[in-house]
Every structure is written in structure tokens, then in C-alpha cells.
NUMI-16550 format. One record per residue (C-alpha): residue in one letter; y, x, z. Coordinates in steps of 0.1 Angstrom, whole numbers, plus 2048, in hexadecimal, padded with zeros to 3 digits. Layout:
residues N
AYXZ...
***
This chain:
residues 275
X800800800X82180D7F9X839816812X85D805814X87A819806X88D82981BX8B3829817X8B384880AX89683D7ECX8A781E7E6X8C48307D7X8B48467C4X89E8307B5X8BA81B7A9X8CE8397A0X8B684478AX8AC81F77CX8D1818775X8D383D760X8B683374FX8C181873FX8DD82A728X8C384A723X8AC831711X8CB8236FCX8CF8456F5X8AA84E6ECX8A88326D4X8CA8406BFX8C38636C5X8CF86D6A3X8EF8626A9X8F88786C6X90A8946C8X8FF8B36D3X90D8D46DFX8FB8F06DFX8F9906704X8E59226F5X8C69246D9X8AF9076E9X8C28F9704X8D88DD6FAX8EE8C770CX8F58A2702X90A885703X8EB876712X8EA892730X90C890739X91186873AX8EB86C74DX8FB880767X91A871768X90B852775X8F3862789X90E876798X92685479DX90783E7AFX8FD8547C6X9228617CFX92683F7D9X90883A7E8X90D85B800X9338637FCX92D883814X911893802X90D8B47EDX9058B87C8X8F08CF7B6X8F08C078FX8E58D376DX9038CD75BX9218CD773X90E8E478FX9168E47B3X9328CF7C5X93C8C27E5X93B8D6806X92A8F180FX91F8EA82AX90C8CE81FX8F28B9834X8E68AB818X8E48B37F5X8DB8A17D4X8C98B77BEX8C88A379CX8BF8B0776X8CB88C767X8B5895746X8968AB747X8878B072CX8A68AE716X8978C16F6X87C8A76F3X89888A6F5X8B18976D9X88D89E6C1X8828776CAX8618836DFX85C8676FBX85A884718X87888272FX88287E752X89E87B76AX89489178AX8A488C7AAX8A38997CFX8B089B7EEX8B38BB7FFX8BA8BE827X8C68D5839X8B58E7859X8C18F0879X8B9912874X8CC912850X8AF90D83EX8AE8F1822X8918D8817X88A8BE7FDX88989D80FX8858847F6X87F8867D3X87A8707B2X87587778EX87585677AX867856753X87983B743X864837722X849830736X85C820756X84783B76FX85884078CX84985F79FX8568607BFX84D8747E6X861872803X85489081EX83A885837X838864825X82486A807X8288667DFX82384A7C9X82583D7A8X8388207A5X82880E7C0X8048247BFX7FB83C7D2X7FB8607C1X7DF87C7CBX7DB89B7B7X7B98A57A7X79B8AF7B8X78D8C8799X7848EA7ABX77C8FD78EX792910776X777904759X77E8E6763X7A78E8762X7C08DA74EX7E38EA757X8068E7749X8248FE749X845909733X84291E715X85E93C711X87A92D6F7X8949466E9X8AA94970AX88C955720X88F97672CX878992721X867995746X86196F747X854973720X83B98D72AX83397C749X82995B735X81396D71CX7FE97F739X7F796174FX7F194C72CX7DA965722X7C6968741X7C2944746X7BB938723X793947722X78C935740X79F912746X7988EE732X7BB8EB723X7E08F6729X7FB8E071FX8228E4712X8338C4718X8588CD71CX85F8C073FX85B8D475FX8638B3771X84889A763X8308B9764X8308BD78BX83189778DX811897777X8048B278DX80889B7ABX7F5880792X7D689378CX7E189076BX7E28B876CX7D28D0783X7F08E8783X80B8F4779X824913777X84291F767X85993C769X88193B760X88491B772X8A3907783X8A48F57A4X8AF8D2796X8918D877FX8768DA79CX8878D07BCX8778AF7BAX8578B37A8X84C8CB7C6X84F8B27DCX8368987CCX8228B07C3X8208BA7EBX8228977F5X8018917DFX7F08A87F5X7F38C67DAX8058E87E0X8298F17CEX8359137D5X84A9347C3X83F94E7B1X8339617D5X82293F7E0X8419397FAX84E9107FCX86A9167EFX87A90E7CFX87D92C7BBX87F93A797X85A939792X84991979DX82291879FX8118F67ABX7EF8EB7ACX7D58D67C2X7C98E87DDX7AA8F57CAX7BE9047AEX7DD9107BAX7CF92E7CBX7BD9387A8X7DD930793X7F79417ABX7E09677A8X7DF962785X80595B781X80F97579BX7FB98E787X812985766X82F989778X8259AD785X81A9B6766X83C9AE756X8529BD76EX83A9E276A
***
């Protein structure tokens, strides 16, 4: 049975219904929008920045004293933030502008500690073309919609189907290398790995069972800052690159069986790229 939303979920889930809405106006006339280009690969669109701009107005209003952490217009507000929204209002933007139904809008909430630390809190990334709404709140579980999510129970790497982010032309060289060694290792010995163009939707597949893993290097926090936490709220493991909770610039996440496996394999690519 599905919890009740908290106050906190309630806005977020609207927030992210109420962006939705102009994003799928958007989708459908995607040939009429007009892009600017941020670097080879990496576009920004009308779509994105009306996205965030609503995104950014709800839950403003919603939580006047909160911080920001957005993908277009960065960080705002104080900080020494309590709370902060971390929100990429389009992930998955490549897919959108080429008409390939594989998008999200990610949000979380991150808290602050009393001893300085921070934490994701709350956390939702909605797919509008299919109307999934993936959502954890800590200590309270994950769901789908209103279903309960667990991740997959597969214990063998034969057995595995992972996902992750292939290099594009602004990767570095180091993340590059990194890629090809941790591809090539895995490859002999796993089911399948998958490229589907959303860090987002590929944790909250993780959390699913839908995959068994994932990783990827060259990541953002408004990226994965959610996604960890269903994954984690599914009973699965979401860590860095060194297999710390935190969100870092590597992000490796798995069930429980896996993630040990996956993490050694993507560590080794890393120390193999950095000599």
C-alpha cells in the first residue's frame, strides 16, 4: 500500500506534473524549437528553460526560503541553506530535441546536517510519455506511481543487464579511457549493456529491476541527486566512484549482489585511465 505524501512529496509531485504538461507540448512540435548550442552535444532548449522556469516558480512558492541548485540557471538563494532543491528540469534533453520518447524531470530535496553534512531527502523523477512517476522519500521507501519498487535479485554478472553513458565529444580523455576499460572488461561476461541517454530514468530503472546496474563517469549532481535515492530506497546501493554515499562525478549503482562486482570493475577503469 502506498504511503500518504508528505508535504514535501505533494509539491513535488505537482511541480513536476504541472512542468510536464508544456514539455509534452513541446515533444510533439519538436521541430519547431529553437535550439542553442552549449558545446558539441549538449544543447539547451526553449523546452529546458520554460521547464525550469516553472519548476523553479512552483516550488519557490511552495518553499519561499529554500535553496536552488538548477542545470541551466545554477545555484541561488542562501548559502546557508536548510534545504535545497536540486532540480535538472529536462534530462535526457538530446533524446527530446531528436523525438526519442526517453526524458525526465528529476527532482530532490537535499538537507542539511548538524554537523554540516548534506543528504538527499526526498526525491522524484517523473517520465511524462509514459506518465511514471518514480519517486523515494528516506526511511520511507520507493514506489512507482502507487507500487511498490524493489531492485533485482540476479546475483550473477552472466545473468546482468546494466546501463550507463557513453563518452560524446565534450568527455574528457581520462573519463574516455576510463569508459573503454570498464566497457571492455564487462562486455565478455554480462547479458546486455544498455545506452539510453538518461542518467535519471537509468537509476530509477535500477530501482525497477528493470536493470541490475548502473555507472557513469562525468556526471552532475541535478543528474543523479534523485535517482540515488530510489535506487537506495528500493533496497539497492548508490555510491561514487570510491563506493562513498555521496553524490560525486562518478556514480556506480546496483542491487546488492552486483554493486560490489560493478564498483571493482569501474574503479579498475578509472585507475587505469589516470596511469
Amino acid at each position: 500500500m502506498m504511503p500518504r505524501l508528505s508535504a514535501h512529496m505533494t509539491v513535488m509531485h505537482a511541480a513536476a506534473q504541472k512542468a510536464a504538461k508544456r514539455l509534452l507540448r513541446d515533444f510533439n512540435e519538436v521541430e519547431n524549437l529553437q535550439v542553442s548550442v552549449k558545446g558539441p552535444g549538449d544543447f539547451v532548449s526553449q523546452a529546458d528553460l520554460r521547464a525550469e522556469a516553472s519548476l523553479r516558480e512552483d516550488l519557490e512558492k511552495a518553499r519561499p526560503g529554500y535553496g536552488m541548485l538548477m542545470e541551466e540557471s545554477g545555484a541561488s538563494g542562501s548559502e546557508k541553506w536548510a534545504w535545497r532543491w536540486v532540480v535538472d528540469p529536462l534530462d535526457g534533453t538530446t533524446n527530446f530535441l531528436h523525438g526519442i520518447p526517453h526524458w525526465a524531470i528529476s527532482i530532490a530535496l537535499e538537507k542539511r546536517l548538524p554537523d554540516g553534512g548534506t543528504e538527499v531527502a526526498a526525491a522524484v523523477v517523473y517520465c511524462p510519455v509514459n506518465n511514471e512517476m518514480f519517486w523515494a522519500e528516506k526511511g520511507v521507501g520507493a514506489y512507482l506511481n502507487d507500487k511498490r519498487l524493489r531492485v533485482s535479485a540476479r546475483r550473477e554478472l552472466k545473468d546482468a543487464v546494466f546501463a550507463t553513458g557513453i563518452p560524446f565529444a565534450i568527455t574528457s580523455a581520462t573519463n574516455r579511457m576510463a569508459f573503454a576499460r570498464t566497457l571492455s572488461t564487462l562486455m565478455p561476461q554480462v547479458a546486455g549493456i544498455r545506452r539510453f541517454g538518461s542518467a535519471a530514468l537509468d537509476l530509477a530503472w535500477v530501482a525497477a529491476g528493470r536493470y541490475d546496474g548502473y555507472w557513469e563517469s562525468g556526471i552532475k549532481p541535478w543528474d543523479i541527486a534523485a535517482g540515488m535515492l530510489i535506487v537506495r530506497e528500493a533496497g539497492g546501493y548508490a555510491t561514487d566512484g570510491e563506493g562513498k554515499d555521496v553524490v560525486g562525478d562518478t556514480v556506480v549503482a546496483a542491487n546488492p549482489n552486483m554493486h560490489p562486482k560493478l564498483l571493482e570493475v569501474v574503479q579498475d577503469g578509472l585507475a587505469a585511465a589516470k596511469g
